[in-house]
C-alpha positions as CSV (number, residue, x, y, z in Angstrom):
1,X,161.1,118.2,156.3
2,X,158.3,120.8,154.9
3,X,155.6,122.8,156.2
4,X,152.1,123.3,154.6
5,X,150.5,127.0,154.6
6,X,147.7,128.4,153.5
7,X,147.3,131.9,152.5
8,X,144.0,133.6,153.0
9,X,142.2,130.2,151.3
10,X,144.1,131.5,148.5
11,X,147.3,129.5,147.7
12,X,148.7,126.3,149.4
13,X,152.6,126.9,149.7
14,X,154.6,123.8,150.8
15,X,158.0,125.2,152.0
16,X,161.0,123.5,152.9
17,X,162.0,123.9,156.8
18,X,165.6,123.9,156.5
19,X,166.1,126.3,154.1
20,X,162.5,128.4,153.9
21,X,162.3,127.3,150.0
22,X,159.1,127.8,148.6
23,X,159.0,123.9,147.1
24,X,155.4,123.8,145.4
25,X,152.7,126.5,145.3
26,X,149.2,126.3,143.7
27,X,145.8,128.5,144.3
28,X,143.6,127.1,146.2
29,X,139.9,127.6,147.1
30,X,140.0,125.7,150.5
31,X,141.6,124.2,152.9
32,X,141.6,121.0,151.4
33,X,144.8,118.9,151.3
34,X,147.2,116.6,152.1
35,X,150.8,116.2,152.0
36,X,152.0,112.7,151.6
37,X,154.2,111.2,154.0
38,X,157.4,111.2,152.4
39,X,157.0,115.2,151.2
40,X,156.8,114.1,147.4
41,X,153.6,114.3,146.5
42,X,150.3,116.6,147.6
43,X,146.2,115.6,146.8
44,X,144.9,119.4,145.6
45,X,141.6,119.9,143.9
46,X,141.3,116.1,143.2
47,X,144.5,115.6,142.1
48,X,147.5,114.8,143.2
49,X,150.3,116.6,142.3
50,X,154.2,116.0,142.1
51,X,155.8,118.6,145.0
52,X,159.0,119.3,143.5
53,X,158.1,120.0,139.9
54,X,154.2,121.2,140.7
55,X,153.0,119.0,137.9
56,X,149.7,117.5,137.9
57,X,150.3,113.2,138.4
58,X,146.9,112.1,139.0
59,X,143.3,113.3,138.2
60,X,141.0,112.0,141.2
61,X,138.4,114.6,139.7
62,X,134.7,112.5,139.3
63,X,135.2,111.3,142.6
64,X,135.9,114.1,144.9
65,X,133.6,116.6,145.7
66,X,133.9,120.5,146.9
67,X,134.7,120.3,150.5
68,X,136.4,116.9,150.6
69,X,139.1,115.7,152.8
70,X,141.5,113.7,152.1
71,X,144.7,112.3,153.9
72,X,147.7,109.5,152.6
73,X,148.3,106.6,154.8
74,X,151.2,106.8,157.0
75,X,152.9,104.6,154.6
76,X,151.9,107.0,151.6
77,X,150.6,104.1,149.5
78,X,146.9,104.9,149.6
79,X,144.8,108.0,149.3
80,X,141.7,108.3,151.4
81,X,139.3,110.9,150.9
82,X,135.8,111.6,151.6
83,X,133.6,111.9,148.0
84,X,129.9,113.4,149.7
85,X,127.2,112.3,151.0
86,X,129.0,110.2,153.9
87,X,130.7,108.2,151.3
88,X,134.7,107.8,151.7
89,X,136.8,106.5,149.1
90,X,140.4,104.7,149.2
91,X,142.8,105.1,146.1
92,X,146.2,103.6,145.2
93,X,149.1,106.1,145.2
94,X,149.0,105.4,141.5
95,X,145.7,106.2,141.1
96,X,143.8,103.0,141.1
97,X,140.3,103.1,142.8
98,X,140.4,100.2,145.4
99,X,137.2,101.1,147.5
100,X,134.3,102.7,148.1
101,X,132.3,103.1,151.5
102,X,129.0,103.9,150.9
């Protein structure tokens, strides 16, 4: 299993519990992320990036605004994520914009 932690706003670090393995680690400027389910991937600065090599997968940048929160389903095949302005989005894990809520 893995642990989130944020440093000082500064840098998300996504450890692994067992072994204290530093598994992906990115500067951040908030607090804003979210792990997916199974550990693999992680939505950071409208993207969503793979966890075990730290590459970028998805741009969800045009959509997401500063300050957003976002979150995976439990079954980690959508993305949900507010976008401003009380409007909330829902993407595929592949990327695909399904809906907006306006």
């Amino acid at each position: 299993s893995l642990v989130a932690q944020l440093l000082f706003c500064w840098r998300c670090d996504i450890y692994e519990v067992r072994t204290g393995k530093v598994r992906f680690s990115q500067p951040c400027g908030s607090t804003m992320f979210a792990l997916s389910p199974d550990g693999n991937r992680v939505v950071l600065h409208g993207a969503v990036w793979d966890v075990a090599s730290g590459k970028k997968r998805l741009d969800l940048q045009g959509k997401l605004t500063e300050g957003y929160h976002a979150t995976y389903s439990p079954d980690g095949t959508a993305i949900i994520a507010s976008i401003g302005q009380g409007q909330v989005a829902q993407w595929s894990a592949d990327g695909k914009l399904m809906k907006e809520w306006k």
